[in-house]
DOMI-849316 format. One line per field, with one value per residue: x, y, z of N, C-alpha, C, O in turn. Coordinates in Angstrom, 2 decimals. Layout:
<rs>
n.u [X / ...];
n.v [Y / ...];
n.w [Z / ...];
ca.u [X / ...];
ca.v [Y / ...];
ca.w [Z / ...];
c.u [X / ...];
c.v [Y / ...];
c.w [Z / ...];
o.u [X / ...];
o.v [Y / ...];
o.w [Z / ...];
</rs>
This chain:
<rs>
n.u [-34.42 / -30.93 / -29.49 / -27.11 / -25.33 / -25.27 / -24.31 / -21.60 / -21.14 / -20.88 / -18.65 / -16.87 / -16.51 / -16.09 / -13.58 / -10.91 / -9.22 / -6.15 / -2.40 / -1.00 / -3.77 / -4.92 / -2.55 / -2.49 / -4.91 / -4.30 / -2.15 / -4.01 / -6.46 / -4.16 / -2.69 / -4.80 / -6.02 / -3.96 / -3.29 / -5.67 / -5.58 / -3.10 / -3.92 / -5.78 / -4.65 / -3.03 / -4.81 / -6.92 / -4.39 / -4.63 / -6.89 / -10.48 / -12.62 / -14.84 / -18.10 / -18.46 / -16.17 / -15.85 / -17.56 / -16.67 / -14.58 / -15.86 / -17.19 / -15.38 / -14.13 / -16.10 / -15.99 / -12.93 / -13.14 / -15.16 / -14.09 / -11.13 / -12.47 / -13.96 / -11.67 / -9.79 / -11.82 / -11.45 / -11.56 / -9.09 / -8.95 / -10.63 / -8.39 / -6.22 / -6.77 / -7.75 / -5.08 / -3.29 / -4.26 / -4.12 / -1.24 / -0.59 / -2.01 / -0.99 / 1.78 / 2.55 / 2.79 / 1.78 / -0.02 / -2.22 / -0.81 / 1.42 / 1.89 / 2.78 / 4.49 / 2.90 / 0.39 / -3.13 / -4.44 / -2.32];
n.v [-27.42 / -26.63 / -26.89 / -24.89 / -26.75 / -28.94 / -28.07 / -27.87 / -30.16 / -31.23 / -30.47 / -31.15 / -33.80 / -33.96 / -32.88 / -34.07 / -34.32 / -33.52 / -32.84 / -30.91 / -29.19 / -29.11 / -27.56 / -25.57 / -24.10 / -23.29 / -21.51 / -19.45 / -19.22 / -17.88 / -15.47 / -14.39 / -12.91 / -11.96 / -10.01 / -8.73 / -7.49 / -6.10 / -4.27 / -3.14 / -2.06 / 0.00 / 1.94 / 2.20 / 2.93 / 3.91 / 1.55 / 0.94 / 3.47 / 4.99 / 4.39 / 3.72 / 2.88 / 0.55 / -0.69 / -1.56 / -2.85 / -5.10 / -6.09 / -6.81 / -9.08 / -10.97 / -11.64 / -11.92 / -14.79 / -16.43 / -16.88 / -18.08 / -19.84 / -21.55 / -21.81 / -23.70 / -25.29 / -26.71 / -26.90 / -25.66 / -23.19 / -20.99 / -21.01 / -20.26 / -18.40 / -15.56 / -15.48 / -14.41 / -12.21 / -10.64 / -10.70 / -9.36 / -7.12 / -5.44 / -5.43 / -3.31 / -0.73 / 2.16 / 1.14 / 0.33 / -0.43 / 0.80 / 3.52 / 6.83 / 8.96 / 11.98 / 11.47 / 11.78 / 9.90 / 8.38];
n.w [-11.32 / -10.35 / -7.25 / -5.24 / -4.07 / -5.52 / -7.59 / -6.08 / -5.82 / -8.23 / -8.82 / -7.08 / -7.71 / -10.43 / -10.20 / -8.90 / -5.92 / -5.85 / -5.01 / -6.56 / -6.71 / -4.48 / -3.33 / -5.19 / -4.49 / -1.73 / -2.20 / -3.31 / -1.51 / 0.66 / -0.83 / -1.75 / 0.32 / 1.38 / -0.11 / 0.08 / 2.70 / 2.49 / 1.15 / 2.70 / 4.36 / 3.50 / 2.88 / 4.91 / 7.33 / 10.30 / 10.93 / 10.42 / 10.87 / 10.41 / 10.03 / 7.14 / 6.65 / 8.39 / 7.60 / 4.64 / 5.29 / 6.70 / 4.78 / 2.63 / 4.36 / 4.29 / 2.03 / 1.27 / 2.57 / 1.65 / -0.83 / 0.12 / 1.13 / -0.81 / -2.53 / -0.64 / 0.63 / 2.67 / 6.47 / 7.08 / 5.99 / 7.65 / 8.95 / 7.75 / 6.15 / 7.53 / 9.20 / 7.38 / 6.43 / 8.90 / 8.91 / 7.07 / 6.67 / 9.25 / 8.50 / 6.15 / 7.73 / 9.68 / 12.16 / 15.12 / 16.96 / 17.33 / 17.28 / 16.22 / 18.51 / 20.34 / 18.77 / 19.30 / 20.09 / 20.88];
ca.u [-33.59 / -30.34 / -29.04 / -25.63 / -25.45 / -25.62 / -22.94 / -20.58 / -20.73 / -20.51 / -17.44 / -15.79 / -16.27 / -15.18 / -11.89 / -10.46 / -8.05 / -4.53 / -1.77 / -1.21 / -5.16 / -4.65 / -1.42 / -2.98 / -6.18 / -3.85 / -1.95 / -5.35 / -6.89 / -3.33 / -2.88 / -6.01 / -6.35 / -2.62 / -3.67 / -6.99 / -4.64 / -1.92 / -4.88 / -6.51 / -3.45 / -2.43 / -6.21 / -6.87 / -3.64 / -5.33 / -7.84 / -11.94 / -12.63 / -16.43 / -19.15 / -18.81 / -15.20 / -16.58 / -18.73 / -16.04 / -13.81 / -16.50 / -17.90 / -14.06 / -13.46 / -16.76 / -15.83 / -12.06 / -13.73 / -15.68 / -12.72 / -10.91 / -13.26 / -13.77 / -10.72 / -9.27 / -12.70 / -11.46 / -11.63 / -8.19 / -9.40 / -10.41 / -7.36 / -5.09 / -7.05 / -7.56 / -3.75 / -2.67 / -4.71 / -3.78 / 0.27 / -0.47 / -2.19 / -0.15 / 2.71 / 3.15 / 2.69 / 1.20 / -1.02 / -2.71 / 0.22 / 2.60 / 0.99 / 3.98 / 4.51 / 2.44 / -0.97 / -4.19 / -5.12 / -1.38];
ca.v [-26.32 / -27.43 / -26.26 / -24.85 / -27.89 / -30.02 / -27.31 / -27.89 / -32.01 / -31.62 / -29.62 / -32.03 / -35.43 / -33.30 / -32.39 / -34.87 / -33.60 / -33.67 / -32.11 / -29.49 / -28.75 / -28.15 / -26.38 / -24.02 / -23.35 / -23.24 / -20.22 / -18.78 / -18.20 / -17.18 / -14.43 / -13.26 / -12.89 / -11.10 / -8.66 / -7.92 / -7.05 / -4.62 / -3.05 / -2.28 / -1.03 / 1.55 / 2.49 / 2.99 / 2.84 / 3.48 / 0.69 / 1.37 / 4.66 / 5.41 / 3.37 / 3.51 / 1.83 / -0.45 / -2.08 / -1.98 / -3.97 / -6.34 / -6.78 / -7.21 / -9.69 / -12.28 / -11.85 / -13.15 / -16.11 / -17.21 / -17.14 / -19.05 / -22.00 / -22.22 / -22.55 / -25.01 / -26.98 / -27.28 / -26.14 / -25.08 / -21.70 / -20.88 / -20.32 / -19.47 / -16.70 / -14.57 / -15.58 / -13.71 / -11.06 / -10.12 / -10.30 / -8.18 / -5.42 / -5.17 / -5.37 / -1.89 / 0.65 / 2.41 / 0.04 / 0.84 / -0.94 / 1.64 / 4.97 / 7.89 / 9.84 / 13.10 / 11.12 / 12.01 / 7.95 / 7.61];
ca.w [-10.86 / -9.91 / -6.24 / -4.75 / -3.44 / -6.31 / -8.18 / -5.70 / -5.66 / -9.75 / -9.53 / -6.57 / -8.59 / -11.65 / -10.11 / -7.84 / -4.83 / -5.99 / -3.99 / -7.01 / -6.49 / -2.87 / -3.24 / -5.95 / -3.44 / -0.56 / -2.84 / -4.15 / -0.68 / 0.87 / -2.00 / -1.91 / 2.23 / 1.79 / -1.17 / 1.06 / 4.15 / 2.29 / 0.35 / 3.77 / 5.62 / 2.65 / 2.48 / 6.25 / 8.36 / 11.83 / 11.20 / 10.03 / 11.89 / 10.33 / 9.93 / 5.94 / 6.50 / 8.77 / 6.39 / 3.88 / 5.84 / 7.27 / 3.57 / 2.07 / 4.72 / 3.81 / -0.19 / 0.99 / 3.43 / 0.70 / -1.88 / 0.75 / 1.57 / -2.23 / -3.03 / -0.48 / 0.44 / 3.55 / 7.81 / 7.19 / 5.23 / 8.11 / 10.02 / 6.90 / 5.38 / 8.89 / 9.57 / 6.28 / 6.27 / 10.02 / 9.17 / 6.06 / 7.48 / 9.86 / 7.73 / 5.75 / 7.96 / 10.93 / 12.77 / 16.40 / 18.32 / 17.19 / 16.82 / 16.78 / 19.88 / 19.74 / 18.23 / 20.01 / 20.55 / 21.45];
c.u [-32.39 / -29.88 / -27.88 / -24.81 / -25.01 / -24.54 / -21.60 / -20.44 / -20.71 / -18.79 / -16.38 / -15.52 / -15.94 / -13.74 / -11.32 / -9.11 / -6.85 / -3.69 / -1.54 / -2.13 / -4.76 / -3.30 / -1.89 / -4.06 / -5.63 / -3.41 / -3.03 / -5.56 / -5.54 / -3.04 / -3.60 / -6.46 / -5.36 / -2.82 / -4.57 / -6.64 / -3.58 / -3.13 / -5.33 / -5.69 / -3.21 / -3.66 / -6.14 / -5.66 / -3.82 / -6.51 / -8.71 / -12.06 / -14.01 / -17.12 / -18.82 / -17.45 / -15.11 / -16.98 / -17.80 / -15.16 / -14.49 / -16.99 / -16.60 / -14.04 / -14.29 / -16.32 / -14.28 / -12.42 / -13.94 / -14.58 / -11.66 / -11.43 / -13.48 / -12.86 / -9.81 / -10.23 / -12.12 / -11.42 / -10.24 / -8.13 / -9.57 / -9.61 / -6.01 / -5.12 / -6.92 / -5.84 / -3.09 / -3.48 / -4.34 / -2.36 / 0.08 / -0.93 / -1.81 / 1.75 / 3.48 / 3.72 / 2.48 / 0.43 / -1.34 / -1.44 / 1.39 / 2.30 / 2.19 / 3.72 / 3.67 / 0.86 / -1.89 / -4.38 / -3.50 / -0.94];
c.v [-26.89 / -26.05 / -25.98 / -26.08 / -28.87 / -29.28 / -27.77 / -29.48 / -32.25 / -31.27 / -30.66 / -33.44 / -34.64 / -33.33 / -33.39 / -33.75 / -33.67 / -32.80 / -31.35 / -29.16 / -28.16 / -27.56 / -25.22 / -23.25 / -22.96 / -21.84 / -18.81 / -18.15 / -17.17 / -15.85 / -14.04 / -12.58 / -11.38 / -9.70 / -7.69 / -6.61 / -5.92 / -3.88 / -2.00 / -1.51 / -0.05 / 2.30 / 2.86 / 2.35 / 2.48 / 2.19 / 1.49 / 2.74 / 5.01 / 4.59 / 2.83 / 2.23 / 0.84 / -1.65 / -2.30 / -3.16 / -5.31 / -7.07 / -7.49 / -8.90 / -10.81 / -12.49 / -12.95 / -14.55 / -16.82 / -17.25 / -17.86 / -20.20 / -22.35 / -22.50 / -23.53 / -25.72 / -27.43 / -26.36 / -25.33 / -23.49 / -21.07 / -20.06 / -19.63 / -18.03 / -15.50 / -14.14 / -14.35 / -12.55 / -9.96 / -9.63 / -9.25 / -6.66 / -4.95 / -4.88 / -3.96 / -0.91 / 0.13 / 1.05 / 1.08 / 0.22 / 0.14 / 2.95 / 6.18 / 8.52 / 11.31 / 12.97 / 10.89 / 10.87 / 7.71 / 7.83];
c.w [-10.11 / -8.54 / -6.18 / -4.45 / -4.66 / -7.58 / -7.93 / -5.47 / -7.02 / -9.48 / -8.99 / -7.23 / -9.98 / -11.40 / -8.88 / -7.13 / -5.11 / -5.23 / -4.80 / -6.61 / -5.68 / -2.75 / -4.02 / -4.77 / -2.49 / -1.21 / -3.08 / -2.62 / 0.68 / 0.58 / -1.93 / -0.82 / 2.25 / 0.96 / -0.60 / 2.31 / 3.72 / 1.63 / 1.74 / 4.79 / 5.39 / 2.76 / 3.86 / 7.50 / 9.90 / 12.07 / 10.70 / 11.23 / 11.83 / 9.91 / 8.36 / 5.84 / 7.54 / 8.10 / 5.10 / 3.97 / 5.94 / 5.83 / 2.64 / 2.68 / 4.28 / 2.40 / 0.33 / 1.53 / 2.66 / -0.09 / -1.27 / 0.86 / 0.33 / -2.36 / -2.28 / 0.20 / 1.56 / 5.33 / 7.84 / 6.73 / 6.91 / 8.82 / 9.03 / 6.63 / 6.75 / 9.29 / 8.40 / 6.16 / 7.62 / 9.47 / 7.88 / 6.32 / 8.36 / 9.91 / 7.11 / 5.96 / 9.40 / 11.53 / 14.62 / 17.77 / 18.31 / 16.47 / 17.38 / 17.99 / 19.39 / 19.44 / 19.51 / 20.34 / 21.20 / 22.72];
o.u [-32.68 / -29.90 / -27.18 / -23.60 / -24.14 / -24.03 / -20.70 / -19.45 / -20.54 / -17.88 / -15.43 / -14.44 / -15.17 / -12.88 / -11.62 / -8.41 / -6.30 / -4.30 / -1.76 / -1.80 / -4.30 / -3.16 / -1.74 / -3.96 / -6.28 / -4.15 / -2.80 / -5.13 / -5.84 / -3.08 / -3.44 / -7.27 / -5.61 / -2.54 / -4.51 / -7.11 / -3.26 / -3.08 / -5.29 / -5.95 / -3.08 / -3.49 / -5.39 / -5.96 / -3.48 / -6.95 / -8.35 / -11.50 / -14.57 / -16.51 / -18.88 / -17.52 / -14.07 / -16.84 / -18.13 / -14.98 / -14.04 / -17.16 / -16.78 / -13.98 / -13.65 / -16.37 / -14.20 / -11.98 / -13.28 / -13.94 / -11.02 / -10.95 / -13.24 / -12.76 / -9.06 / -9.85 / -12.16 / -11.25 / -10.20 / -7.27 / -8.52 / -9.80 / -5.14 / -4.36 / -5.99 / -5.40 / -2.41 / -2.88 / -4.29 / -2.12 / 0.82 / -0.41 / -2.21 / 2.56 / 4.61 / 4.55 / 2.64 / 0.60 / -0.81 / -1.34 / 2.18 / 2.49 / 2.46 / 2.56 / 3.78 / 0.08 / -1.64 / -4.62 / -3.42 / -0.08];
o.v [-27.66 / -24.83 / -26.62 / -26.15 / -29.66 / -30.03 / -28.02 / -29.88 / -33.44 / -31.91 / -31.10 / -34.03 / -35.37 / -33.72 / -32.97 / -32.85 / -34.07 / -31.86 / -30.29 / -28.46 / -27.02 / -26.96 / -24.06 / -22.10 / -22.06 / -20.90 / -17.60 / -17.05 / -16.18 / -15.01 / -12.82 / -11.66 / -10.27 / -8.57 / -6.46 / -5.52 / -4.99 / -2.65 / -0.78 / -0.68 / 0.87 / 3.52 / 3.79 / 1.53 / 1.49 / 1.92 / 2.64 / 2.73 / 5.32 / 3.83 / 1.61 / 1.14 / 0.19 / -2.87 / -3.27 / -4.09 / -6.37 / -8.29 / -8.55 / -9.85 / -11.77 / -13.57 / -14.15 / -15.50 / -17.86 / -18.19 / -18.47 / -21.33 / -23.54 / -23.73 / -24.23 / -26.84 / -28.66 / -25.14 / -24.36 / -22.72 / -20.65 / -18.91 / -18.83 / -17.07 / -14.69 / -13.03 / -13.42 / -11.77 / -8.74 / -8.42 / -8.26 / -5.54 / -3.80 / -4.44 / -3.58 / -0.25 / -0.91 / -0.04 / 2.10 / 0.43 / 0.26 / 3.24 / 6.40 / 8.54 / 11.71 / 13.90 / 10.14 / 10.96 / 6.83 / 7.10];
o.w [-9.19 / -8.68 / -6.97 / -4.69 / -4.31 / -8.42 / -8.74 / -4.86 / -7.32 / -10.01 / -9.64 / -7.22 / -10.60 / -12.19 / -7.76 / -7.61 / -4.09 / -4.72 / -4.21 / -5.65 / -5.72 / -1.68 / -3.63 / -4.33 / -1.97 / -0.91 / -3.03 / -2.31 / 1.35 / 1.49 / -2.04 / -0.97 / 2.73 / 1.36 / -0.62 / 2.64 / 4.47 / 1.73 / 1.86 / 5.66 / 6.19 / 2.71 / 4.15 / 8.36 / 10.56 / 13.19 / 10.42 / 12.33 / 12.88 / 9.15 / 8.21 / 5.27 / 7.49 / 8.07 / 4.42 / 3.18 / 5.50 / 5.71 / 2.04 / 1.90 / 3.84 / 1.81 / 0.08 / 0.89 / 2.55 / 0.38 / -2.13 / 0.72 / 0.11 / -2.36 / -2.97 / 0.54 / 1.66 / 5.29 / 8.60 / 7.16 / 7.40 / 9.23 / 9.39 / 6.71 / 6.81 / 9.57 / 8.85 / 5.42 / 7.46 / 9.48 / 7.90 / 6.20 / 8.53 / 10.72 / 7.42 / 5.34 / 10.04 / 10.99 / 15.05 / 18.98 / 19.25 / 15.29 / 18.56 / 18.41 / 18.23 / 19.69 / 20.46 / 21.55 / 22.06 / 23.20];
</rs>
C-alpha cells in the first residue's frame, strides 16, 4: 500500500525545483487564495454572519491552504496565500472597516 508520504517523495524526485516550477506554484497558490477572497467578498460582503457561512469560509479556506502548500512545497504558502486572500476580500466592496453611515453594526 503505498502512503501520502511516499506519493509526495515520487512526485518531488520526478519534478525537480526549477524557478519556472516555483514561479508557476508561486502563481497557482496566489490565484487561487485571490479567486477564494473576491468570491467571498461578492458572496458575503459583511463577512460570515451564520454558522452555515462560517463553515463555508473556514472549509474554503483549508481547500485553498492545501492548494497552496501543494503547489509551492514550501513555509512560504503560508504567508502568501492568507496575504492574498485578505487584500482580495477586502478588495471589492463593503468590508467591516467601512460600513455606510446609517448601518445597525455601524
Amino acid at each position: 500500500m503505498t502512503t501520502l508520504k511516499q506519493i509526495s517523495h515520487q512526485r518531488r524526485v520526478a519534478q525537480p525545483a526549477t524557478k519556472q516550477n516555483r514561479l508557476r506554484g508561486t502563481a497557482v497558490a496566489a490565484s487561487s487564495a485571490a479567486v477564494a477572497g473576491l468570491l467571498t467578498a461578492l458572496a458575503l460582503p459583511y463577512g460570515p454572519i451564520t454558522t452555515a457561512q462560517v463553515w463555508i469560509v473556514l472549509v474554503s479556506s483549508l481547500i485553498i491552504g492545501l492548494i497552496a502548500g501543494l503547489a509551492l512545497r514550501t513555509s512560504w504558502a503560508m504567508l502568501l496565500a492568507p496575504l492574498a486572500y485578505v487584500l482580495f476580500s477586502s478588495w471589492p466592496g463593503q468590508t467591516v472597516w467601512c460600513l455606510p453611515r446609517g448601518h445597525p453594526s455601524g
